[in-house]
N, C-alpha and C positions, 0 to 999 in steps of 0.2 A: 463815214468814218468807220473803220473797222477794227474791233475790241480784242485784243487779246491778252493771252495770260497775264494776270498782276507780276510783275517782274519780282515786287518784296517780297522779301519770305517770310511764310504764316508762324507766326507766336502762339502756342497755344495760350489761352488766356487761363487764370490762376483764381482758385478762391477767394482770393483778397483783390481783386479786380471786380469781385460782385458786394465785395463789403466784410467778408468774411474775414475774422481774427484769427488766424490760425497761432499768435503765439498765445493767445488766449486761450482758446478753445480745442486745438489740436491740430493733427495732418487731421482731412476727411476722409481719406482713404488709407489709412493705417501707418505703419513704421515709414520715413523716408526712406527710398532707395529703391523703391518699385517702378516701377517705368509708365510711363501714360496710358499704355494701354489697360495695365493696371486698377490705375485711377481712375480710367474714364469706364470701366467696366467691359472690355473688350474680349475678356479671359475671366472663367471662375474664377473663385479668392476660396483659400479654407481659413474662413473664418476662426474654428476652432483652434487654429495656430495662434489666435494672438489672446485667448484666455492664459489664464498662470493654469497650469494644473497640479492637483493636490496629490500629496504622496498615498501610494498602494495601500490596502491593508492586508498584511502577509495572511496569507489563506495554509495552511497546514492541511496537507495531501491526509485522505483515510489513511491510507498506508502506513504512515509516518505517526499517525495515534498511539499511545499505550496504550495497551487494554486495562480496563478494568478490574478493581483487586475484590471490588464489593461483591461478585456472583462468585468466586473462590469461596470468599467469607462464608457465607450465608447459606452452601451446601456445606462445609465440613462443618460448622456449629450445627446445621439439623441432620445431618448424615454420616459423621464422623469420616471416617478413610475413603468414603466415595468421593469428595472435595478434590482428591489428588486428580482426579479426569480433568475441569476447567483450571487447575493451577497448573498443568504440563501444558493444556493447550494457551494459554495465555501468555506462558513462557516463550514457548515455540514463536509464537507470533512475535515478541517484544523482540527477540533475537537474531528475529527476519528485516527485523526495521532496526536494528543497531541499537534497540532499549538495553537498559540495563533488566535480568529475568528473576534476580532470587526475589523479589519483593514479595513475587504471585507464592513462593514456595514459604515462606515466613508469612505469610495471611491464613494459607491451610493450614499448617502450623498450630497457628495461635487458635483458628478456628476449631481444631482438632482436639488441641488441650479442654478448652472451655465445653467442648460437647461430651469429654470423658468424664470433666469435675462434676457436671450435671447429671450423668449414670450413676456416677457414687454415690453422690447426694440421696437420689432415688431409691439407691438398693441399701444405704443405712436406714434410709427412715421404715423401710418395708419389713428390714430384719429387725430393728427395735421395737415396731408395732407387734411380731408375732413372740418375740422374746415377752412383753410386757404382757398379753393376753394368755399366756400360760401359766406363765407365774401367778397371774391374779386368779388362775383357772384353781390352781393348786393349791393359795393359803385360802380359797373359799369352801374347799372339800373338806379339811378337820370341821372349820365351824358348821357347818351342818348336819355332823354326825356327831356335835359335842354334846348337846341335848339327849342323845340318846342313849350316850354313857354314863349321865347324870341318875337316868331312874332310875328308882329305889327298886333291889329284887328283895320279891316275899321271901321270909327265911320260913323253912321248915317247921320249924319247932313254934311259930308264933301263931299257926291257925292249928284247929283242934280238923279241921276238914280232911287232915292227912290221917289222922287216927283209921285203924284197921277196924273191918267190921268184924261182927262176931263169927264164931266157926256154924256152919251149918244154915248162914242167912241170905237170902236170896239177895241178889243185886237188882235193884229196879233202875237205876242211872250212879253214875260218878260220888252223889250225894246221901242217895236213897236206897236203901237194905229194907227187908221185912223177914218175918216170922212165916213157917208154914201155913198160919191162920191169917194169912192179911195179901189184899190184891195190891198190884203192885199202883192201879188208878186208885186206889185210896190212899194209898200211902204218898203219890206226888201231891193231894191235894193238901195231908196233914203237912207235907212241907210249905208250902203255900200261904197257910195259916200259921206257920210258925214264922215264917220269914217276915212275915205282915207282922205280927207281933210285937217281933226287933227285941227280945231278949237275948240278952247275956250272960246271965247266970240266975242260979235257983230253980225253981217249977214254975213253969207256966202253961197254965190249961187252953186248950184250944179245940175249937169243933168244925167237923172236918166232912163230909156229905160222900156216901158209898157209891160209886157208879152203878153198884153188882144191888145191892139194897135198895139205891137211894132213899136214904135213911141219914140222920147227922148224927155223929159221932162225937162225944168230947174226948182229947185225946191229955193227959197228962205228960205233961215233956221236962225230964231232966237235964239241965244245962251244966256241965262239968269242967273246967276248963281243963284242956289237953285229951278228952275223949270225946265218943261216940255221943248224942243227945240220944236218948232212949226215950220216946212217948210210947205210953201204953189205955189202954181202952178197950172201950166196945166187945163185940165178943171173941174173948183173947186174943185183939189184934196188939200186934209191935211192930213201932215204925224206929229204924235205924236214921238218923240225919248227921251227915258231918260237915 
């Protein structure tokens, strides 16, 4: 007996001929409409066709950026008018990308005011300090020369020390006069002993030691007020004291 061709023609068989629910469960091989080769894996598939996919996130081009107003700022508040360098070039740039430019020029601006306010600031308090230290230099110079307009000057007429010596009497110092007969080291020492004494007026005796001698001497001394003191002694010594 000899076999040929099956005459029927072949059905392909279907998921749900193995048991499979497809209204259940789904097509197995994707969207209807794909053709068996499809299904049966006879041809790639791009999978990634049948996810949803989710909308872009718009990316903005460098180009398309404004630049920044804060480095403008921040030179003309520490450097006053150098500021305008980064506010032209930031301009230039906004106006290459269709930005709007005065913003960069109103930042140096404002940055420029505030770095003047802070010079003035400066150079007021520097001139008040030197104003204020001279002033206080100048009402402290009367008071320190006022004390010395206070002391009392000696008046003339109130010490007898000014009294003239007599004609003819040797000057031994400012205070001390003598007689031809008297050395001028005996007569410092009768002052000496007279000043020690601390009289004021009337006689008072005092002894008095010769360098030329050495020998003591009592000297009698007149106290007058308004003249000469005249002590006299020893042998015809006179001692002049004013």
């Amino acid at each position: 007996m000899t076999t040929g061709p099956d005459p029927r023609p072949r059905v392909p068989l279907r998921p749900s001929d193995y048991g499979y629910d497809e209204q259940r469960f789904g097509a197995p091989h994707g969207p209807a409409g794909r053709g068996a080769a499809d299904r049966y894996g006879t041809r790639p598939r791009d999978d990634e066709a049948d996810w949803p996919t989710s909308p872009s996130i718009p990316v903005v081009p460098e180009a398309t950026r404004p630049p920044s107003r804060r480095l403008t700022a921040i030179i003309s508040l520490l450097f006053g008018v150098f500021g305008a360098a980064p506010a032209s070039g930031a301009a230039h740039r906004a106006r290459e990308a269709g930005l709007p430019s005065g913003r960069y020029w109103t930042a140096f601006l404002l940055g420029w005011l505030v770095h003047l306010l802070v010079l003035a600031s400066v150079l007021g308090l520097v001139i008040a300090g030197g104003r204020s230290g001279s002033s206080s230099g100048r009402a402290s110079a009367p008071a320190s020369s006022a004390p010395a307009s206070t002391a009392p000057s000696p008046s003339p007429s109130a010490s007898p020390s000014q009294a003239a010596f007599p004609d003819g009497a040797t000057r031994c110092s400012d205070t001390v006069a003598v007689n031809a007969s008297t050395s001028c080291q005996f007569a410092l020492n009768v002052e000496t002993a007279f000043r020690s004494a601390g009289a004021t007026s009337g006689t008072v005796q005092v002894t008095a030691t010769s360098p030329v001698t050495n020998r003591d001497y009592t000297m009698s001394c007149v106290v007058a007020a308004g003249s000469v003191i005249s002590c006299t002694g020893g042998n015809n010594a006179v001692v002049y004291l004013r």
